[in-house]
C-alpha positions in Angstrom: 12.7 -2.3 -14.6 14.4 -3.5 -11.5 13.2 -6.1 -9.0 13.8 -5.8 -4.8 14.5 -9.4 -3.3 10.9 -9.9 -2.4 8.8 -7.9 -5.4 7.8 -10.7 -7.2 6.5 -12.4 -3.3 4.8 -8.9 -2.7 3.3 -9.0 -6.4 2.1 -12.8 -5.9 0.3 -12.4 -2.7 -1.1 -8.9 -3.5 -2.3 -10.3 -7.0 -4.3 -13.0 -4.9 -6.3 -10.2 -3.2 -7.6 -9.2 -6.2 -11.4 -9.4 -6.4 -11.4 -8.5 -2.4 -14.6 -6.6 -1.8 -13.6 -3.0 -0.6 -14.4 -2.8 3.4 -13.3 -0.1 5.5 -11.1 -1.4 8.1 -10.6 -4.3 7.4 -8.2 -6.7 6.7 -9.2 -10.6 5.4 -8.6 -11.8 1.8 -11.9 -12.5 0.1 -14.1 -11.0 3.1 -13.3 -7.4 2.8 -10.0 -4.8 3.1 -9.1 -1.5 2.1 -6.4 0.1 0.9 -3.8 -0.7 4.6 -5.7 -3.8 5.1 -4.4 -5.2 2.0 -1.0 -4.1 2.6 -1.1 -5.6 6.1 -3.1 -9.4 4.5 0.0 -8.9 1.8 2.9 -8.5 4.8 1.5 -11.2 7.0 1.0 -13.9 4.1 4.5 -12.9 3.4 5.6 -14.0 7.3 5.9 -10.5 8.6 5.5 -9.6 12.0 1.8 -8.4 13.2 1.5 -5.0 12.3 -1.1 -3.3 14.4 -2.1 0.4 13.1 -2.5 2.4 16.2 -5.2 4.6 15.2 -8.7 3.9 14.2 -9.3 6.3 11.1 -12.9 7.3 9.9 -13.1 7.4 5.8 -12.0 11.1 5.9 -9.6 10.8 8.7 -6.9 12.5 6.6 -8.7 15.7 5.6 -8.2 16.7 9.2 -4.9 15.4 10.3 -1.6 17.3 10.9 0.5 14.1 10.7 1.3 11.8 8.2 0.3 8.5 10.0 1.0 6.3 6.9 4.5 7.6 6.0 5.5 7.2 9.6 4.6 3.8 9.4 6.0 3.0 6.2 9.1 4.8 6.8 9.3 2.1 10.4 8.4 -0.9 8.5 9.7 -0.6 5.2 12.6 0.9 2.9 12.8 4.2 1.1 13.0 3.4 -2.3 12.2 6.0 -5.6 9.6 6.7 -7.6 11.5 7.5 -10.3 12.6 4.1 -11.0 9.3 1.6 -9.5 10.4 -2.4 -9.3 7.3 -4.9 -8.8 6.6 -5.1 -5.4 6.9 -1.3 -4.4 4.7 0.3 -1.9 3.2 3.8 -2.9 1.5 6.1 -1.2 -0.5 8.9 -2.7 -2.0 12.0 -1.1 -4.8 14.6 -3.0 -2.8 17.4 -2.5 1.0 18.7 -1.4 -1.4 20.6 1.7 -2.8 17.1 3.0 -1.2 13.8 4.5 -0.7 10.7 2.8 -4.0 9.0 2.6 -4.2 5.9 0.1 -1.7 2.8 -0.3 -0.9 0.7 -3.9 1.4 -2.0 -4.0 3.7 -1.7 -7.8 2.5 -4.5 -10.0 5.0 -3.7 -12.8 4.2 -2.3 -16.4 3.1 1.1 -15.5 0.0 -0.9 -13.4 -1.3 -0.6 -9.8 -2.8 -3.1 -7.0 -5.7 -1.0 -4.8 -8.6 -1.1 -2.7 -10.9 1.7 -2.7 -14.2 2.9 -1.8 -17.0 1.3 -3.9 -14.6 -1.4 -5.8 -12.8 -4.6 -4.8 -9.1 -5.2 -5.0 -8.2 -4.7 -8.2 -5.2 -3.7 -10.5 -5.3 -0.3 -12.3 -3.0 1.8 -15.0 -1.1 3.7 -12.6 -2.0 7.0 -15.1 -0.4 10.7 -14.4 -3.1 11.5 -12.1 -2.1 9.0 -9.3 1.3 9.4 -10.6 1.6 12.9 -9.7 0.3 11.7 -6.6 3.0 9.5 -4.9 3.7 11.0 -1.8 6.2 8.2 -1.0 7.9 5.0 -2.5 8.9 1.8 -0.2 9.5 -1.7 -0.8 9.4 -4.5 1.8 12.6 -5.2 3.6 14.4 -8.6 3.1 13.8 -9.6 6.8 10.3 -8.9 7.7 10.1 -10.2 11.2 11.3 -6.9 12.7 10.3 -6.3 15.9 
């Protein structure tokens, strides 16, 4: 298994979320996130620049969207990587089906194991199992330089 420059950061600081009751919209360790809100707490501990999601989303926002709000995003903050070959500290995004958008965010804990926030649980880390798997709708890790404007 490979490691980007920062994977072992990302890992650290996403592991610390663990345990963070699930909240929609939110973003504060220990008080509530969901699935972006942890990947935005995990890029400011790590120094990045505010990252400010433009659209407000309701909990089924992507059953009804044409665009792919969360792989545009990822693709302007962060670096393609593959899903072939994960490294600790990857970003993934799933979507349900190859008809829908991109609607759910994990951060690559290593050993075929996932960090998540999702409805009805805290933070926690999962086996990454061929049902998300089959999923991954796009792999990125965090740049080396995260105060990109």
């Amino acid at each position: 298994m490979s490691h980007n420059p920062l994977g072992l950061s990302v890992l650290q600081a996403a592991e610390s979320w663990i345990g963070t009751p699930y909240r929609h919209q939110m973003s504060r360790k220990h008080v509530g996130c969901d699935c972006l809100g942890l990947l935005l707490g995990v890029w400011r501990e790590l120094g990045g620049v505010p990252i400010h999601f433009e659209h407000n989303y309701s909990r089924d926002w992507a059953e009804c969207a044409s665009e792919d709000l969360l792989m545009a995003a990822a693709s302007k903050y962060l670096i393609p990587a593959t899903a072939k070959k994960l490294s600790i500290g990857d970003v993934l995004l799933f979507r349900w089906s190859s008809f829908t958008v991109s609607k759910h965010i994990a951060i690559y804990a290593g050993d075929g194991q996932i960090i998540h926030a999702y409805e009805r649980h805290a933070v926690c880390k999962a086996s990454l199992v061929p049902q998300w798997r089959r999923r991954i709708s796009g792999t990125f890790q965090f740049p080396d330089r995260l105060n990109l404007e």
